[in-house]
C-alpha positions as CSV (number, residue, x, y, z in Angstrom):
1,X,90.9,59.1,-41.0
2,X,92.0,55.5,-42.8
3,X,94.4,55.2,-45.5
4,X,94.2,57.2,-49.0
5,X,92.7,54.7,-51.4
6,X,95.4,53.5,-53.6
7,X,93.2,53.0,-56.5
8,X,92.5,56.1,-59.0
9,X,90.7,54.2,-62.0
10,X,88.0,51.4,-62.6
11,X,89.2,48.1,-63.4
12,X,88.8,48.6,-67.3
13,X,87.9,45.2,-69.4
14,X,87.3,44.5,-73.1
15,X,85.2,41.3,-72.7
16,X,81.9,40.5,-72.5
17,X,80.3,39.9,-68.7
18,X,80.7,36.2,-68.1
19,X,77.3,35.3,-67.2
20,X,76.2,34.4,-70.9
21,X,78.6,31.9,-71.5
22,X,77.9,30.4,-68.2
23,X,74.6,30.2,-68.8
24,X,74.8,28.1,-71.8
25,X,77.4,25.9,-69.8
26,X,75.2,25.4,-67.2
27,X,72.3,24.9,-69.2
28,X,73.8,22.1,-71.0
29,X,75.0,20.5,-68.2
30,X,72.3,20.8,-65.7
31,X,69.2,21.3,-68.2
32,X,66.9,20.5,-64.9
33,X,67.5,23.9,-63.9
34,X,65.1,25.0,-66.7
35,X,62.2,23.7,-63.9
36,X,63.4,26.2,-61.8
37,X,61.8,29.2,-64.0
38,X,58.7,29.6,-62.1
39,X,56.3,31.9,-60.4
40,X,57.2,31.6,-56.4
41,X,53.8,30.9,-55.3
42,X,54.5,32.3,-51.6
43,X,56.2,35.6,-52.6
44,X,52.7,37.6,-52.7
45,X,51.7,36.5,-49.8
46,X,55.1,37.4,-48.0
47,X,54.9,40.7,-49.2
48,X,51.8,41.5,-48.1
49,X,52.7,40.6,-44.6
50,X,55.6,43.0,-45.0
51,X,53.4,45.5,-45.9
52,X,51.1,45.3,-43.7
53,X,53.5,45.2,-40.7
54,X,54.6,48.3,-41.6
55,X,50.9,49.6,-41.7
56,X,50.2,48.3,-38.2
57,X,53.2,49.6,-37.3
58,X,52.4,53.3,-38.2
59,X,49.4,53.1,-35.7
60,X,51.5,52.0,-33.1
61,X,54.6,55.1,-33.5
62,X,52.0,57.4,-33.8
63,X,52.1,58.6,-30.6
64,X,56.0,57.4,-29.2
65,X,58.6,59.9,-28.5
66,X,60.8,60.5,-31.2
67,X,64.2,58.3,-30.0
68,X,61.6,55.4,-29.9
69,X,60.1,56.4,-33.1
70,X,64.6,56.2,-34.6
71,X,64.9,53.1,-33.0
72,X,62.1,51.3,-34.5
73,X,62.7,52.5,-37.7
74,X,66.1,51.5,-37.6
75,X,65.9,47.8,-36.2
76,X,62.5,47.1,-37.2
77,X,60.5,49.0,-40.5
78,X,64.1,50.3,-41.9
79,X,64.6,46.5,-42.4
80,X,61.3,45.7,-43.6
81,X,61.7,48.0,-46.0
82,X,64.9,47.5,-47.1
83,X,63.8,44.1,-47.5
84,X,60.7,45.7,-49.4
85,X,63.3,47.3,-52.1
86,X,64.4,43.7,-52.2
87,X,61.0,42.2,-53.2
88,X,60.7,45.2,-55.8
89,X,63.7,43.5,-57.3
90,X,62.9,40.5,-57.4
91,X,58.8,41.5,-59.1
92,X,61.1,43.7,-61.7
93,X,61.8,40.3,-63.2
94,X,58.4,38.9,-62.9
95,X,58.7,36.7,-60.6
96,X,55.0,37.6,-58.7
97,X,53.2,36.5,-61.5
98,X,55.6,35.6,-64.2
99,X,55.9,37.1,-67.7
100,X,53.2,36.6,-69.7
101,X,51.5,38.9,-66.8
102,X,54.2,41.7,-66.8
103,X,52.2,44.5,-66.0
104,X,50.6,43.1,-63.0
105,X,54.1,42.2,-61.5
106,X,54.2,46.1,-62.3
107,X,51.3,47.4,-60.2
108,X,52.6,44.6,-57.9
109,X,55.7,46.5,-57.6
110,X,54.0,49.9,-56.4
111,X,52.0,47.7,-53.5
112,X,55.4,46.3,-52.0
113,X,56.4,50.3,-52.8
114,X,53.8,51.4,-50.5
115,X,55.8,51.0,-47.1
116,X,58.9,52.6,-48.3
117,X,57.2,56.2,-48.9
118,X,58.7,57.5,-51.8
119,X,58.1,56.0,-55.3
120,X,61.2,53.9,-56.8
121,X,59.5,50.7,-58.2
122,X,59.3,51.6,-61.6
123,X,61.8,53.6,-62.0
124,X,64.3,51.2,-60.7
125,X,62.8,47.9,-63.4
126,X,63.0,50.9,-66.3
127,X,66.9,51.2,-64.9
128,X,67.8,47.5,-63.7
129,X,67.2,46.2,-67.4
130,X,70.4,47.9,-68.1
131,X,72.3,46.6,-65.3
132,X,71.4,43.0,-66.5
133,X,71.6,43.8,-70.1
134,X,75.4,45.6,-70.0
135,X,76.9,44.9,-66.7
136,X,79.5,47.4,-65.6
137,X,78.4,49.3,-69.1
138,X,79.7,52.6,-68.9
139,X,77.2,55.0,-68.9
140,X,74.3,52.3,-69.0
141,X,75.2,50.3,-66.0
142,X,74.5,53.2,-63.4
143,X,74.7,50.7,-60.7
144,X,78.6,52.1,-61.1
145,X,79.8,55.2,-59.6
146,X,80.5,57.9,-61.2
147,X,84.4,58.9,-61.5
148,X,84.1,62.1,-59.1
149,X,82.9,59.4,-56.6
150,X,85.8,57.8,-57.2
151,X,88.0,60.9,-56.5
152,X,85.8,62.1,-53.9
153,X,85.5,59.7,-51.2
154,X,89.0,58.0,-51.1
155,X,89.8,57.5,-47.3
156,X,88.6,55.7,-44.4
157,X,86.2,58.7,-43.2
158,X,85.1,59.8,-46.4
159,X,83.8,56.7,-47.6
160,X,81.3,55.6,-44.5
161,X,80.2,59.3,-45.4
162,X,79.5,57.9,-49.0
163,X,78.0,54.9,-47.5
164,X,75.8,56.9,-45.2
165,X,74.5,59.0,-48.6
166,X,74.2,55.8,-50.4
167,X,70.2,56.3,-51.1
168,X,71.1,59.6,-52.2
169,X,73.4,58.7,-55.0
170,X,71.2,55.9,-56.1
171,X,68.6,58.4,-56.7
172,X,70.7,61.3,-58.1
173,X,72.8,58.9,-60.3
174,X,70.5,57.8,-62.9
175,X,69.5,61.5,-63.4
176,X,73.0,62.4,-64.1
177,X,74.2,59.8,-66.0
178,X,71.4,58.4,-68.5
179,X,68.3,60.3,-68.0
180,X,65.2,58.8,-69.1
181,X,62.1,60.0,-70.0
182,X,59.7,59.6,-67.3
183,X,56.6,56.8,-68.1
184,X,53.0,56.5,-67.4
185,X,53.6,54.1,-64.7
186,X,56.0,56.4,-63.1
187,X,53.5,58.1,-62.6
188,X,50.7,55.7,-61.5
189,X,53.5,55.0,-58.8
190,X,53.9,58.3,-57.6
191,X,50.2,59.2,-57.6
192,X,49.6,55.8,-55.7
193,X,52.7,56.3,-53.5
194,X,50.9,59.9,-52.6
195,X,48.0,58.5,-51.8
196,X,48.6,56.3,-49.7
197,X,51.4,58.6,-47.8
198,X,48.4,60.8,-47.4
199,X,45.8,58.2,-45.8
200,X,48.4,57.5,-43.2
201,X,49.0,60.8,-42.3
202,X,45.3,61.2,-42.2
203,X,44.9,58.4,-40.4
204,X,48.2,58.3,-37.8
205,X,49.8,61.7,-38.3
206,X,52.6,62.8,-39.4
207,X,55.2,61.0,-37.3
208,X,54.1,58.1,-39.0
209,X,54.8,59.0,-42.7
210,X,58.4,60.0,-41.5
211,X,58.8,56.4,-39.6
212,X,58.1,55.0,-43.2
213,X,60.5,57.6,-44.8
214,X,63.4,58.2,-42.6
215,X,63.3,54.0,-42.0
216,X,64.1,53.8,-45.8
217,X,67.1,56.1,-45.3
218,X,68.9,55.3,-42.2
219,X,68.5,50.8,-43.7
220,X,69.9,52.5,-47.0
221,X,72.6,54.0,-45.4
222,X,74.6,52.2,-42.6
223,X,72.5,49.2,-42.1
224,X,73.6,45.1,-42.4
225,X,71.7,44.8,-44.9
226,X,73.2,47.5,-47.3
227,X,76.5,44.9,-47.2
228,X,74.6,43.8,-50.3
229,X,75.3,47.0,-52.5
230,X,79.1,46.5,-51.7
231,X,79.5,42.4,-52.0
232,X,77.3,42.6,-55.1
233,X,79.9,44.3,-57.7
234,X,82.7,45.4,-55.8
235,X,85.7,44.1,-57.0
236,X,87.5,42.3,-53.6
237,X,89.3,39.8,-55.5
238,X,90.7,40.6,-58.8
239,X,89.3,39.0,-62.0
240,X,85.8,38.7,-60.4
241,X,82.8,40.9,-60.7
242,X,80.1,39.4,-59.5
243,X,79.7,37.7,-55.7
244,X,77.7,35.9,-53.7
245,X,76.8,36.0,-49.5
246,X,75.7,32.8,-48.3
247,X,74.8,34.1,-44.5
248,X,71.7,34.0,-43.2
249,X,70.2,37.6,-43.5
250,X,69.1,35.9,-46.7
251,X,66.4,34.7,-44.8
252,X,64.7,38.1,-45.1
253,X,66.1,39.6,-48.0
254,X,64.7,37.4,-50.4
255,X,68.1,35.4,-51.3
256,X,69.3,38.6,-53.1
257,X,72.8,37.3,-51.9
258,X,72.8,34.6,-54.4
259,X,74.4,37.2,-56.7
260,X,76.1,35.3,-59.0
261,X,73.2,32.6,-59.3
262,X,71.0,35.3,-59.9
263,X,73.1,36.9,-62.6
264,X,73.5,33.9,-64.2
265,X,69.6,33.0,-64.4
266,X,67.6,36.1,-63.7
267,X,64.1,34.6,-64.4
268,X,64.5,32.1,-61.4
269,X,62.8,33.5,-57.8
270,X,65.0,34.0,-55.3
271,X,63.9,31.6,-53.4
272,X,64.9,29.1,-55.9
273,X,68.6,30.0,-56.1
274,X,69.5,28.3,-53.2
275,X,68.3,24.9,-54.9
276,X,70.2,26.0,-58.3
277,X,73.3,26.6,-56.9
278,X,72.8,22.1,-55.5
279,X,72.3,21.4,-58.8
280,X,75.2,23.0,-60.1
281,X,77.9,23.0,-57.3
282,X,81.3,23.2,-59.2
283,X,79.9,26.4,-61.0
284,X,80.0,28.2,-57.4
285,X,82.0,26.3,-55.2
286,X,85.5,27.4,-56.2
287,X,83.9,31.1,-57.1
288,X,85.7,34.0,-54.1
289,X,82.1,34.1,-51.7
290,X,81.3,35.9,-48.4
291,X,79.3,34.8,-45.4
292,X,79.0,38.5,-43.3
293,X,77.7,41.5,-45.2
294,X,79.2,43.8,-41.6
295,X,82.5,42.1,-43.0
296,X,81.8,43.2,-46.2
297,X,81.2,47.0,-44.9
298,X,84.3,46.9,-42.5
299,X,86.6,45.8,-45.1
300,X,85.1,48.6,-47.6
301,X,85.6,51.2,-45.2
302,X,89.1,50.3,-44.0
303,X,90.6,48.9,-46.7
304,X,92.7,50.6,-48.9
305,X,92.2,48.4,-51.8
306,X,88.6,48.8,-52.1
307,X,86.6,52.0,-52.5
308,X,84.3,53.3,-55.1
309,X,86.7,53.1,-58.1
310,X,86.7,49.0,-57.1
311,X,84.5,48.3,-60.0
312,X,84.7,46.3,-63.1
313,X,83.8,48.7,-66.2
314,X,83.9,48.2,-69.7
315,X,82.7,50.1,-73.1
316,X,79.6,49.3,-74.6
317,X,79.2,50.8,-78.3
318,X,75.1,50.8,-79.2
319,X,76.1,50.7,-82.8
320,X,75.0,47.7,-85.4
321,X,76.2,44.7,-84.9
322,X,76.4,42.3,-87.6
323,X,76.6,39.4,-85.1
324,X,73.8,37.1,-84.2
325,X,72.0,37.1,-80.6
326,X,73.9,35.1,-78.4
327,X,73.2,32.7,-76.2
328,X,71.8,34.4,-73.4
329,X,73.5,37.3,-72.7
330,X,71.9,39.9,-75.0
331,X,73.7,40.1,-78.5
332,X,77.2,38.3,-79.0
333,X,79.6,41.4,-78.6
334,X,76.8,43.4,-75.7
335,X,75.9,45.9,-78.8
336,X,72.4,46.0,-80.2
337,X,70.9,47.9,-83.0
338,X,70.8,51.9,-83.2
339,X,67.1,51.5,-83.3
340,X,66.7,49.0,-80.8
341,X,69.2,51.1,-78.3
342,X,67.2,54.2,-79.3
343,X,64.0,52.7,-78.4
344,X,65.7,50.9,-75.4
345,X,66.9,54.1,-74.3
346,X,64.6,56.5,-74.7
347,X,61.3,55.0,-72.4
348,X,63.2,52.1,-70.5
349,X,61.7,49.6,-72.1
350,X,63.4,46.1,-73.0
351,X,63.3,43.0,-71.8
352,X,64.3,42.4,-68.4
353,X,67.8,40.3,-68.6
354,X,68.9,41.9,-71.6
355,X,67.8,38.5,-74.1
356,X,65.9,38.9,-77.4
357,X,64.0,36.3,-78.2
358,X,61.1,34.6,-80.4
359,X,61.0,31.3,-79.1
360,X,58.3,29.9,-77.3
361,X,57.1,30.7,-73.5
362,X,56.1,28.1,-70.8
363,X,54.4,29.5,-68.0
364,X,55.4,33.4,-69.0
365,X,59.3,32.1,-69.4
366,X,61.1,31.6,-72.1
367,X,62.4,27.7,-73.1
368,X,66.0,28.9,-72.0
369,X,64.5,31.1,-68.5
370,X,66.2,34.2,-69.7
371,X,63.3,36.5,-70.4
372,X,60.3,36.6,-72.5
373,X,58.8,38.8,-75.0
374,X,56.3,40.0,-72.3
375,X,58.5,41.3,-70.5
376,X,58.6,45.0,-70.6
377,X,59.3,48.0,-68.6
378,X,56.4,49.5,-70.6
């Protein structure tokens, strides 16, 4: 079914992501953006709308017939909580309550967890700090597929079956590739997670815990909103790596479209990105964009030139480097000390966009809205 992909490699570079550079461009073009690093004072209460939606909405399936039961939790608490994992992104960079307050943005986390009936919040901050910190990093970056993905799923049919396993390999991945310790607040997660799994079942039986569960699936899988994973990274036009939707299921998924803003200046809420990107228009403007995330999973599925190999990848040594921190994108080169990476490695830890830095905090943020040094996966 569908052409053989014609690609049989990643698209190997030997540069440093772009986002530093830009973000010291920016920065001294625009320095108003440096108001934008905030706390979203709406985002809690959002959140705890979602979830409880989804709880009023486990009293209510309780007792439907299981083709209702699918429907719902495709159309309705799938996208809830996909937009839930959305939310868990955007606390992972302590935006709820803003650094200086990191671990509350972390038990913050596990309540917009609740919904989705299996713990991931911690576990995906303790993993995302890497995707910030080495972008397409092999090895560290385990946002990228793996190479037998690559040479597994190469035609039309094969891929919507990788699409369809999507929360699968997003789970199974990280294991594989860089395996982490697990922390204590993995832990608290999964005990809370259990918990409250159990009171609903208590409460609402179980066709309600598997609304929760199999909702989280199916919106992982095949869903609108999964266009995301694909316009994120995937490489669609040559020379880029990083993409933005500006379509309007950013309405409930937290503006996680604004990829590139958000790249560029992870300490700012999404709902501020929209108002960075009018402040610095001819940073974006001219950048390759999309405006339908169904496009974006048509053209994945049918077109040749994209499939899982369509990735920007690049080499990351975690050796000594006798250059100085850079500007905003970690150190100059993307290396960092043996101890540091051993540390880093070892329980997750690090701060959250990949910046070291002893400056000064205002409001939790650091002078340059990069990260602070409360900002910990600890």
């Amino acid at each position: 079914m569908g052409s053989k992909v014609s690609r049989n490699d990643f698209e190997w570079v030997y540069t440093d992501q772009p986002h530093g550079d830009r973000r010291k461009a920016m920065l001294k073009k625009y320095p108003q953006i440096k108001k934008l690093f905030c706390v979203d004072a709406h985002f809690k209460y959002v959140v705890a709308a979602m979830v409880a939606a989804q709880v009023i909405a486990c009293y209510f399936v309780k007792d439907m017939s299981w083709p209702w039961i699918l429907a719902l939790a495709y159309f309705f608490g799938g996208t809830i909580n996909h937009s839930l994992t959305l939310a868990i992104h955007d606390i992972s960079h302590n935006t709820a309550y803003g650094y200086q307050h990191a671990k509350w943005n972390r038990y913050f986390g596990m309540f917009a967890n609740l919904p989705i009936g299996v713990p991931m919040s911690i576990s995906f901050k303790k993993y995302h700090v890497d995707h910030h910190r080495y972008l397409g990093g092999d090895v560290l970056d385990v946002d990228l597929p793996t190479p037998i993905e690559g040479y597994l799923f190469r035609n039309s049919f094969l891929k919507l079956i990788w699409l369809i396993l999507n929360p699968l390999f997003y789970v199974l991945r990280p294991l594989a590739v860089n395996p982490k310790p697990l922390t204590i607040l993995e832990l608290h997660n999964a005990v809370i997670q259990v918990i409250f799994d159990g009171i609903i079942m208590y409460f609402f039986g179980y066709k309600s815990v598997l609304y929760l569960i199999v909702g989280t699936l199916i919106s992982m899988g095949i869903h609108p909103i999964t266009g995301h994973f694909i316009s994120e990274h995937y490489m669609y036009t040559k020379g880029h790596e990083t993409y933005s939707y500006y379509g309007i299921l950013n309405l409930i998924t937290f503006n996680v479209g604004y990829h590139m803003e958000h790249h560029d200046f992870p300490a700012i809420p999404g709902s501020k990105l929209p108002l960075m990107k009018k402040i610095a228009p001819d940073f974006y403007d001219d950048l390759p964009s999309y405006t339908s995330w169904c496009k974006v999973l048509w053209d994945f599925v049918f077109d040749p030139a994209i499939g899982p190999f369509a990735r920007v990848r690049r080499e990351i040594e975690l050796e000594q480097s006798n250059t100085q921190l850079s500007n905003g994108n970690g150190h100059a080169n993307g290396v960092i000390g043996s101890e540091e990476a051993k540390k880093h490695l070892s329980n997750g830890n690090g701060h959250s966009n990949g910046v070291v830095s002893n400056g000064k905090m205002s409001n939790g943020f650091h002078k340059n809205g990069v990260l602070s040094n409360g900002d910990s996966a600890k």
